[in-house]
N, C-alpha and C positions, 0 to 999 in steps of 0.2 A: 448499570451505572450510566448516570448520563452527561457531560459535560457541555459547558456554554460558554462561547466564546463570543464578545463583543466589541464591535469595530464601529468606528462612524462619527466620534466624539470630534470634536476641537473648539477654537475661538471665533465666534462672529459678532457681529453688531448689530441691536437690536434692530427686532424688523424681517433678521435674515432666516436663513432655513438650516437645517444639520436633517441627515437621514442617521440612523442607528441602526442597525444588522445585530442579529442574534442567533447566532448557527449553533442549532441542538442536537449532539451525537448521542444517540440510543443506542446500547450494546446489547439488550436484552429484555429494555422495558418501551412502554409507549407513553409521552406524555397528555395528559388530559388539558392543560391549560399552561396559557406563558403567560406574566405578568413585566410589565417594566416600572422599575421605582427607580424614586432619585432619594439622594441624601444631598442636604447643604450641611456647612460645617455646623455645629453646633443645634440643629434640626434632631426633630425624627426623622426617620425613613418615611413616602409616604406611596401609594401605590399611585401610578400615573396613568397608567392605559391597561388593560388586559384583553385576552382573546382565549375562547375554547378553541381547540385543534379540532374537536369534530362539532361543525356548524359553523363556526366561526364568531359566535356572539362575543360583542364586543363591550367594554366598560370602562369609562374616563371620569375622570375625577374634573370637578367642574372649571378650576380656573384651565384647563387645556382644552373642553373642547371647543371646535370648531377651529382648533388650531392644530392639535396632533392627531394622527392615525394611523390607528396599530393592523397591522397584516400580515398577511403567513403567507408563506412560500412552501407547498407542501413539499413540491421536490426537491426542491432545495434546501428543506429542513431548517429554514431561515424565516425568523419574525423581524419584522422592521416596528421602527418606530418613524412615521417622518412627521417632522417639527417643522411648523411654518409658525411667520409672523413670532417669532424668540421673543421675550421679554428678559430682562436683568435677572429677575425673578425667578427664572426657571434655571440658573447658572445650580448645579450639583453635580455627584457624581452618580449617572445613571448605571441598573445593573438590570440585567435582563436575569429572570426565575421561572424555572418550570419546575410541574409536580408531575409525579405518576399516580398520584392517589384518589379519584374523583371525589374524595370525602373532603379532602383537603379543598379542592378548588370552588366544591359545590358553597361550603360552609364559608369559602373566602369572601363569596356572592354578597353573604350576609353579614356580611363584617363591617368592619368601618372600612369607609373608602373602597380604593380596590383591590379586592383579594385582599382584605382587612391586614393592608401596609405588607405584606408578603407573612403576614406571622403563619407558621409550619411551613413556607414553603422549606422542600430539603433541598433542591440542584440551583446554585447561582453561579452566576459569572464572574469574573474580576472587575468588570467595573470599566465603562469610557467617562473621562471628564467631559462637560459642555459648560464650556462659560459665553457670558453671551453680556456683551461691555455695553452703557450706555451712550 
């Protein structure tokens, strides 16, 4: 079983920054890959950054990069997201996802966007808002 809890959300003004935390508890299994997506209202879900756990390759969807960057905290069992330079645009609510399945994360690779929008992924989190006011 794995559980994810995420912290880091709130309101800022474009321009500003937010960090995101995603602390993943393993009871038995080992994750292969974390993914972070957002949802706006009325949107799809879409993938925004990813990372394998072992190597650490990384994958961003094009309107974020050079603005966000995902990283892992092994001991800490913690994936961040940090957000710089915010736009309006990026205001959703973000949800951090991991798989145990390499089938899963490999085949995400080749999806659309990142980790093709989280589709199979099975462990998510409940979700931090980021809104971000013009």
């Amino acid at each position: 079983q794995v559980q994810l809890v995420e912290s880091g959300g709130g309101s800022v003004q474009a321009g500003g920054s937010l960090r995101l935390s995603c602390t993943v508890s393993t009871a038995d299994a080992s994750t292969y890959c974390t993914g972070w997506f957002r949802q706006a209202p009325g949107e799809e879900r879409e993938g925004v950054a990813g990372i394998f756990t072992a190597g650490g390759s990384t994958y961003y969807i094009d309107s974020v990069k050079g603005r966000f960057t995902i990283s892992q905290d092994s001991a800490k069992n913690t994936v961040y997201l940090e957000m710089n330079s915010l736009e309006p645009e990026d205001t959703a609510m973000y949800y951090c996802a991991a798989e145990t399945s390499l089938r899963v994360c490999l085949t995400g690779v080749l999806g659309v966007g990142v980790f093709n929008r989280g589709a199979h992924f099975t462990y998510w989190g409940q979700g931090t808002q980021v809104t971000v006011s013009s």
